[in-house]
C-alpha positions in Angstrom: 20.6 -11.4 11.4 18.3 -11.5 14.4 15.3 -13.8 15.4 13.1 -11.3 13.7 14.3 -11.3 10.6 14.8 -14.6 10.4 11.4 -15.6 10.8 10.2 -12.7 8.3 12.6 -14.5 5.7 10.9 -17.8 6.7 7.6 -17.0 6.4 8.3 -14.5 3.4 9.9 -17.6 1.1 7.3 -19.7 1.9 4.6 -17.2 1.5 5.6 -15.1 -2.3 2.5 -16.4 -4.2 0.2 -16.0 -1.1 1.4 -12.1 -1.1 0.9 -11.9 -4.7 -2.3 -13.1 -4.4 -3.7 -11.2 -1.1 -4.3 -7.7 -2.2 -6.5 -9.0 -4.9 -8.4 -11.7 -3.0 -11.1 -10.0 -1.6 -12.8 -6.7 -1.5 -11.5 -5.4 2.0 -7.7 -6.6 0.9 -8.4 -4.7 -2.8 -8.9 -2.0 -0.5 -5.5 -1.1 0.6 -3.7 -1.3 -3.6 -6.7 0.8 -4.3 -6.3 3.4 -1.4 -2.5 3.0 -1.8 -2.7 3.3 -5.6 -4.8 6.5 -5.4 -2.4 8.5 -2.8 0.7 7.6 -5.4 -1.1 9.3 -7.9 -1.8 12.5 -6.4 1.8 12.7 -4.7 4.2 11.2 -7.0 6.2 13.5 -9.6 5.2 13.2 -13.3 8.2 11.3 -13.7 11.1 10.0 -13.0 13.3 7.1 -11.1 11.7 5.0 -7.8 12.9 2.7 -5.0 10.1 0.2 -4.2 11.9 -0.8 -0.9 10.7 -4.3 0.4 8.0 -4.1 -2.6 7.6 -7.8 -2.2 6.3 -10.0 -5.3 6.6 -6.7 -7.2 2.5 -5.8 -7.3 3.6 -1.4 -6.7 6.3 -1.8 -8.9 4.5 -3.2 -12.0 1.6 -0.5 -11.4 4.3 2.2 -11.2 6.2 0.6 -14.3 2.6 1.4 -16.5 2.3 4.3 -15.6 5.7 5.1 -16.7 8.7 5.1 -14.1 11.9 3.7 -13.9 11.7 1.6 -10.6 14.4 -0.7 -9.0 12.4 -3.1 -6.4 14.7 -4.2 -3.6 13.4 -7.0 -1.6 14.7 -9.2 1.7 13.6 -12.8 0.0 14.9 -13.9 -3.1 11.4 -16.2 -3.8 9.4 -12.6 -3.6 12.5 -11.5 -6.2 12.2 -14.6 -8.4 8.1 -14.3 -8.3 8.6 -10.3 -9.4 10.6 -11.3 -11.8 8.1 -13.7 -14.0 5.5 -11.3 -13.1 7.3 -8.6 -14.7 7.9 -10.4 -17.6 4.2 -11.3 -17.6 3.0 -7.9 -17.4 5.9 -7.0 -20.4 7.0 -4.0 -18.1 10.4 -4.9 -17.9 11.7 -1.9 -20.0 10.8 0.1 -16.9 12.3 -1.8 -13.9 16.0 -1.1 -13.9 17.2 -4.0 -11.2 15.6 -6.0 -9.0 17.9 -6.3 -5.4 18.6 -8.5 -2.8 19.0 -6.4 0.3 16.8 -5.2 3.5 15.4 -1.7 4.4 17.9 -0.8 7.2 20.5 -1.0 4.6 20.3 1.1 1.5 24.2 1.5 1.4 24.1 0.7 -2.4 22.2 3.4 -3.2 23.9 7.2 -3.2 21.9 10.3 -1.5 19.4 11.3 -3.4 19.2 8.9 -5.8 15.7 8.8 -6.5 12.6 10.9 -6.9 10.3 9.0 -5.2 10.7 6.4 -2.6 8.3 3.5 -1.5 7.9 0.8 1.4 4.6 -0.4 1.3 2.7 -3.7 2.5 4.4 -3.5 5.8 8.3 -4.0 5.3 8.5 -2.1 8.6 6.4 -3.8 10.2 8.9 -6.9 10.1 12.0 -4.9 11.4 13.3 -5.4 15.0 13.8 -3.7 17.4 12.6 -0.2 17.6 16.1 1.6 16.8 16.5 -1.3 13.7 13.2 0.8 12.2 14.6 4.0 12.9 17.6 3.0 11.0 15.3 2.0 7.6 13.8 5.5 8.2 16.9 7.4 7.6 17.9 5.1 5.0 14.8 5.6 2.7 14.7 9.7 3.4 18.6 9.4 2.0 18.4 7.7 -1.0 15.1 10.1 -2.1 15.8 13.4 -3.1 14.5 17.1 -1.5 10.8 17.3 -1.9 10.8 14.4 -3.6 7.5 11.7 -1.9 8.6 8.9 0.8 5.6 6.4 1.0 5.3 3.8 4.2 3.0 1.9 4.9 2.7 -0.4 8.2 0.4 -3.0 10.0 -2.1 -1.0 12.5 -2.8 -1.7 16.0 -5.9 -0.8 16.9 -7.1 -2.5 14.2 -5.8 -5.8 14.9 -7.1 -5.3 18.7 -10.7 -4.9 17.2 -10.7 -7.6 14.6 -9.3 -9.6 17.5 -12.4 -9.9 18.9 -14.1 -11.4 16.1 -11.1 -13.6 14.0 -8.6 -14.7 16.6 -10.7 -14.9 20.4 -8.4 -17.8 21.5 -5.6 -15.6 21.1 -6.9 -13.1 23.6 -6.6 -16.3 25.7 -2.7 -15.5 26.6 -2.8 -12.8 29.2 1.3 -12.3 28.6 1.1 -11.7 24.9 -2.1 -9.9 24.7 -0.6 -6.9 27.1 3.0 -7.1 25.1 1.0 -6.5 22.3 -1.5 -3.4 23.4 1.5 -1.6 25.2 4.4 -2.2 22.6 2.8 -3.1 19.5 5.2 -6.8 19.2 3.2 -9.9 17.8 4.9 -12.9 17.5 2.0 -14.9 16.4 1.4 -12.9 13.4 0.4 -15.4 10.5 1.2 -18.7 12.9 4.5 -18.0 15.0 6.0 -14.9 12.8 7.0 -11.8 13.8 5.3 -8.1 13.1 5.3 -4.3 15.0 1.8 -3.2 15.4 1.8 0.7 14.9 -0.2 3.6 16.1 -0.4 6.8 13.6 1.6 8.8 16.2 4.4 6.4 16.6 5.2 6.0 12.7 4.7 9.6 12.8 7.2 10.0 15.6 9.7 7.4 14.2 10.9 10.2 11.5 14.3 12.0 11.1 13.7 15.6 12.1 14.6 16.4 8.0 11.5 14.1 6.7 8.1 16.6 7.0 5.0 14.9 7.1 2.7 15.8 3.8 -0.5 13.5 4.6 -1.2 10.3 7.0 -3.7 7.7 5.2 -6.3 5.1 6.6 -5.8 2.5 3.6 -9.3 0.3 4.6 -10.3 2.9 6.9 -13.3 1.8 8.6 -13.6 -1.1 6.7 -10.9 -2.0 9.1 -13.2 -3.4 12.5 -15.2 -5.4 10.2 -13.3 -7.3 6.9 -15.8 -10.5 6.1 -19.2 -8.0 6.2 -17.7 -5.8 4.0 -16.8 -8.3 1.1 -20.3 -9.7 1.5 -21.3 -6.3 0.9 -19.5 -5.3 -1.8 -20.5 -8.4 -3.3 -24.2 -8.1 -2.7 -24.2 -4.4 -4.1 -22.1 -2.6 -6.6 -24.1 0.2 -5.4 -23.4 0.3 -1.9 -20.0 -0.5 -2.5 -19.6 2.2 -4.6 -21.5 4.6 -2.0 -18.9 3.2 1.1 -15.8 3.9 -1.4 -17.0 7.9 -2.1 -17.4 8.4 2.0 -14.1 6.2 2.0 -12.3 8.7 -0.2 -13.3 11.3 1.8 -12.6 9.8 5.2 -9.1 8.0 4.9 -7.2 10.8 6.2 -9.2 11.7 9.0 -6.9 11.1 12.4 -9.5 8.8 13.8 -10.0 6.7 10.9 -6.2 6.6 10.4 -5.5 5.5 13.6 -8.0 2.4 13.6 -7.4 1.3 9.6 -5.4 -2.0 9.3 -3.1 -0.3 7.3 -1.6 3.5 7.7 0.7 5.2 5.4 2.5 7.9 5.8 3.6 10.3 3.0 6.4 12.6 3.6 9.2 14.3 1.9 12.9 15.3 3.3 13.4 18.7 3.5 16.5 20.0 2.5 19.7 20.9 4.4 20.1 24.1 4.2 16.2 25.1 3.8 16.6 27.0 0.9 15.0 26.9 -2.4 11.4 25.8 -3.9 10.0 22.3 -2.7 7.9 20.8 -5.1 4.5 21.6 -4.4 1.8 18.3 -4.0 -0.7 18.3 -6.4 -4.2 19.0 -5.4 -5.9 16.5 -3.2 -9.0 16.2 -5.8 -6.7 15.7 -8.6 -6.2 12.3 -10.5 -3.5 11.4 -13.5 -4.4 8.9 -16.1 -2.6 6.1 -15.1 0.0 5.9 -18.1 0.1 9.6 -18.5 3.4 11.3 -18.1 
């Protein structure tokens, strides 16, 4: 175990309730489980088994649970586990979730090839991983353990973003010359949340990280240009429904621009692994206007 992932374990265990709690705290943070929530629907099969690798406090795996699937949620810190765990029980979706494991990202070992038909790491688990080859590694390992044409969701911590915010949230931090150019040219942050550890991507670079058998269906800006400005945008949404509802249509529209991927707070990427041998049919995605009822199978 290296620094790295020591300190993500730290912070992690003393931090489950706090990660629960963040992507329903405020508009802009509702943002990304909405965006995220959205791109699942028009990518994932109709059914079936899913890995929700470094799912946290479980928030992904409960919403895929309703809707019907048969998740496992593998997680690096047993308090995230224990929290899923009475969340599940909460939300009476146990049925659905098969196991919930101990384990990290760059290790899937338990898990055959192919093992399920839709894989997920979203939130950031990559984020946390160190150093760059330690990422690639978690890459591989969650194109293995999904099937052919099957969708691979992750999701990671943008840098541009942060370098904008920075500005505005965090100006003493701009203050240390040394760490402010490690982070702009590699993208390493080890004052994330206090003195924790996080990789700051670019589009490109999670684009880049890939196996050469994992094609790239769709990149996704999950606040989009909400992204520079975080505060403003909760005190719009709370000062009109109507406006917010008028930002969230353009929203829709704009997340998977490059540009607006590039500068969101969060990216995901949404791929599949192509087969071996390059025969056969790949499923095909679903229509980029279409929705499911969540619960429909």
């Amino acid at each position: 175990m290296n620094r790295e992932e020591r300190l993500t374990r730290k912070f992690y265990g003393a931090n489950a309730e706090r990660e629960w709690a963040r992507l329903g705290s405020s508009p802009f943070h509702e943002l990304e489980l909405r965006t995220t929530l959205e791109v699942l629907d028009r990518h994932l099969p109709r059914r079936g088994s899913v890995l929700d690798a470094g799912g946290g406090p479980g928030r992904y795996t409960i919403e895929l649970a309703k809707r019907g699937y048969d998740v496992v949620l593998l997680d690096l810190v047993q308090a995230n586990l224990d929290l899923a765990a009475a969340r599940i029980r909460q939300a009476k979706v146990g049925a659905r979730v098969r196991e919930l494991v101990p384990g990290s990202i760059t290790d899937l070992s338990r898990f055959r090839d192919g093992a399920f038909d839709a894989v997920l790491c979203t939130g950031g688990p990559l984020s946390h991983v160190h150093p760059e080859r330690a990422r690639k590694k978690a890459l591989r390992e969650l194109a293995r353990v999904a099937k052919p044409g099957v969708p691979i969701f992750v999701s990671v911590i943008g840098r541009f973003a942060a370098m904008a915010r920075g500005v505005s949230d965090w100006p003493g931090e701009l203050d240390d010359a040394v760490a402010l150019r490690r982070f702009w040219k590699t993208g390493d942050d080890y004052r994330w949340c206090g003195r924790h550890f996080a990789h700051f991507f670019t589009a490109a670079e999670l684009a880049g990280l890939f196996p050469k058998n994992v094609r790239c269906r769709e990149l996704v800006g999950l606040e989009g240009l909400a992204s520079a400005v975080g505060t403003p945008f909760d005190r719009m949404a709370a000062r009109s429904p109507r406006a917010l509802g008028n930002w969230l249509e353009a929203h829709e529209a704009l997340c998977t621009h490059p540009t607006v991927v590039d500068v969101s707070a969060h990216i995901l990427f949404v791929g599949e692994r192509v087969a071996a041998t390059g025969r056969g049919k790949k499923p095909r995605a679903r229509s980029a206007t279409s929705r499911r009822v969540p619960g429909s199978r």
